[in-house]
C-alpha positions, 0 to 999 in steps of 0.5 A: 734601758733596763735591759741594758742595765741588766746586761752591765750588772752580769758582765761586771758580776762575771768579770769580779767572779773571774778576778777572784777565781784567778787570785785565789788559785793563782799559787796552785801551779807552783811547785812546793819544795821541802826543806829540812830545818832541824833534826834530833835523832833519839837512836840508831839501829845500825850495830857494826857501823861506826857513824849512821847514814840516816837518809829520807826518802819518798816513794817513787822519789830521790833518796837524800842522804843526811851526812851531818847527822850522825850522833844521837841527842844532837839538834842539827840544824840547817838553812836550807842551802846545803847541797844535799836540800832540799828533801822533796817537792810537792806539785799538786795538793796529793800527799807522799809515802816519806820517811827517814830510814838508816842504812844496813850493811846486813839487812834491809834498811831500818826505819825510824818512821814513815808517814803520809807526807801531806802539803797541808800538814803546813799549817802555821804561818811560818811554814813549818812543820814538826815530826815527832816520834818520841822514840826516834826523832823529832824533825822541822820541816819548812816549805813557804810555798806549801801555805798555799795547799793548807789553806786551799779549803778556807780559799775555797769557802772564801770564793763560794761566799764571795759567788754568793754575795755577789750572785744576791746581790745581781738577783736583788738588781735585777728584780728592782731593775724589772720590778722599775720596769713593770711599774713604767710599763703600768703607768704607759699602758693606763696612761693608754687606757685614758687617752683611748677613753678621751677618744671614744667619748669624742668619737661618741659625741661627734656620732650624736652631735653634742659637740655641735650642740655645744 
């Protein structure tokens, strides 16, 4: 029975620690995409062209051009279906090499600013995310699905607690489990001793004859 009982409280302790494995790192697979949500440009460094094609960029990734933004002082803001959104996508918590940069007709390409692009720069609820470069712009990113990568650390601290707590809680049943057993396993082996004690004497006394005498 108590191995039994053992043998209940792992199956469940593995069954609950599975559970929690599988809902907190259910959203890990999904890809994340990035939207943009507003934008003010503070300048332009093209010279000759009449309106700038401002664009952002990741390494190794597409170049999305942004038509509307074209004057500087001017909050553009966007609801993420235009046909240029979104910016980029993240499949894995790994940040990217991004930017916004405006085109050149003389020389390569100017930089407003260029920066690690990290899911978990995400951090408010919203899913939002500012840029700001006091010089050049200031830019809003959203992604709803980039939460998840942000509070992977706290998702992990929350499974080490919860293995934890349910691993004390599996030792502590199973020393009262075996601590139970030991003591019914006492009480068999004394109750043993004293009925053998019984016998031995009634051995003795039918080797003298007491209990004829009797």
């Amino acid at each position: 029975m108590p191995i039994r009982c053992t043998l209940k409280f792992r199956v469940l302790a593995f069954f609950l620690l599975f559970w929690t494995f599988l809902s907190c790192h259910s959203g890990g697979a999904e890809s994340a995409v990035v939207t943009l949500d507003s934008i003010v440009i503070y300048k332009t460094h093209e010279w000759l062209a009449a309106k700038p094609t401002v664009y952002f960029h990741c390494l190794g990734g597409n170049k999305t051009t942004l038509p509307d933004v074209q004057k500087e002082h001017v909050l553009y803001s966007f609801n993420g279906e235009e046909s240029w959104q979104p910016l980029t996508e993240f499949k894995s918590k790994k940040c990217k090499r991004c930017g916004f940069y405006e085109e050149d007709s003389i020389k390569s390409d100017d930089v407003f600013e260029e920066w690690e692009f990290c899911p978990s720069d995400f951090t408010s609820p919203a899913g939002k995310y500012v840029r700001f470069n006091p010089k050049e712009f200031n830019a809003t990113f959203l992604c709803l699905q980039c939460t998840a990568y942000s509070n992977e650390k706290g998702m992990h601290a929350a499974v080490i607690i919860v293995i934890s707590i349910v691993a004390s809680i599996v030792l502590i049943l199973g020393m009262v489990v075996g601590y139970k057993y030991w003591q019914k396993k006492r009480r068999q082996q004394d109750q043993a001793r004293f009925l053998k004690l019984f016998e031995d004497g009634d051995d003795i006394e039918d080797e003298l004859g007491l209990s004829d005498v009797i």
